[in-house]
N, C-alpha and C positions, 0 to 999 in steps of 0.2 A: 456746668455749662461754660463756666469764665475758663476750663480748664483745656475743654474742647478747644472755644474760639484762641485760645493762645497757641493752640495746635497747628490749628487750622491757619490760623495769621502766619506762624512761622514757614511752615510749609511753603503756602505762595510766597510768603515774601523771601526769603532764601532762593526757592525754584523758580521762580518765575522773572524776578525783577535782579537778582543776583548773577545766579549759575550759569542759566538758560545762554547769556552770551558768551560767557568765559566757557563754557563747556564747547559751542557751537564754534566759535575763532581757534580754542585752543587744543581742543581734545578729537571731538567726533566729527566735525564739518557735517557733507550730508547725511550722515548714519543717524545723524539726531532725533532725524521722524522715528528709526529702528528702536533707538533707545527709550524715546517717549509710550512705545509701543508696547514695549518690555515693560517698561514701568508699572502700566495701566494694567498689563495681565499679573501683575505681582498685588497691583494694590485690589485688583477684583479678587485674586486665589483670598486676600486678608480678609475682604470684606466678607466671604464665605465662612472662613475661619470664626469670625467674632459672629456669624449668624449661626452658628451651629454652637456655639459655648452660649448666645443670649438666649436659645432654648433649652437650654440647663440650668440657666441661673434665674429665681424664682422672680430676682427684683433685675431692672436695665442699669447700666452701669460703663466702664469702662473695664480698661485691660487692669484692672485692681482690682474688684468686681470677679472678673471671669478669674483669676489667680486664687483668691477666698475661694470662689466654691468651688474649684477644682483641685488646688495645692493647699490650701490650708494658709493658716492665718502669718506665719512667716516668711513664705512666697512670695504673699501678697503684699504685704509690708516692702521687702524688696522691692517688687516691680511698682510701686508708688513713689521710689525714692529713685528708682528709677527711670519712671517718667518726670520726675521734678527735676533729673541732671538733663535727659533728651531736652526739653525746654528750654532749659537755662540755654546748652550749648549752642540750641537753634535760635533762638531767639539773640543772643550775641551777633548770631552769622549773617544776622539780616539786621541788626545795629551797626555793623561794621560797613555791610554793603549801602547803606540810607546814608552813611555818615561819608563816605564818597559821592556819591548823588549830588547830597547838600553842598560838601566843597567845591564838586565842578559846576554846580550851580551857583554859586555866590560866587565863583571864579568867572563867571562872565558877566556879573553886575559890575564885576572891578574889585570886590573884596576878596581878599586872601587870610587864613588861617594860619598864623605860625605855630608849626608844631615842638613841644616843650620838650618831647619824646627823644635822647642822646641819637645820631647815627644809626647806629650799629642795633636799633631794635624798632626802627621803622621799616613797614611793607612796600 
């Protein structure tokens, strides 16, 4: 369950509170609805996908779950460590974007953050 909700939190938080504008100013403009559309027939085809392997698999479960009973026991292993890097890396991506939020918010109370980080390795 706590594994789900860290899924699910990075998701919106990334997509929604992050990307959504930088995609929308710098990428697609109006094609955004197009791409939101796409998304949504990508993430229905998955959710078909994990409905058609949770009537295979005797107990409910995740994408580790459905790799055990369909690949075997070192597949699954894999795709566990590798849902613990997807996490890691989305949940960073939505650390970094909160952490900008926070700064232009305390930048209009009057406080500023000095950052410790050389030049040449700041965004």
């Amino acid at each position: 369950m706590a594994l789900s909700a860290l899924g699910i939190g990075a998701i919106i938080g990334t997509g929604i509170f992050v990307l959504t504008g930088i995609a929308a100013h710098d990428k697609a403009g109006p094609a955004l609805i197009l791409s939101f559309i796409v998304s949504g027939m990508a993430c229905i085809f998955a959710a078909l996908c994990y409905a058609e392997f949770a009537s295979m698999a005797p107990v409910a479960g995740s994408a580790y779950t459905y790799a055990y009973a369909t690949l075997g026991e070192l597949m699954a292993w894999i795709m566990g460590w590798d849902l613990v890097l997807e996490y890691t890396v989305s949940s960073a991506a939505v650390a970094h974007g909160w952490s900008h939020y926070f700064q232009d918010f305390i930048g209009i109370l009057g406080f500023k953050v000095r950052s410790t980080l050389p030049s040449r390795l700041r965004l």
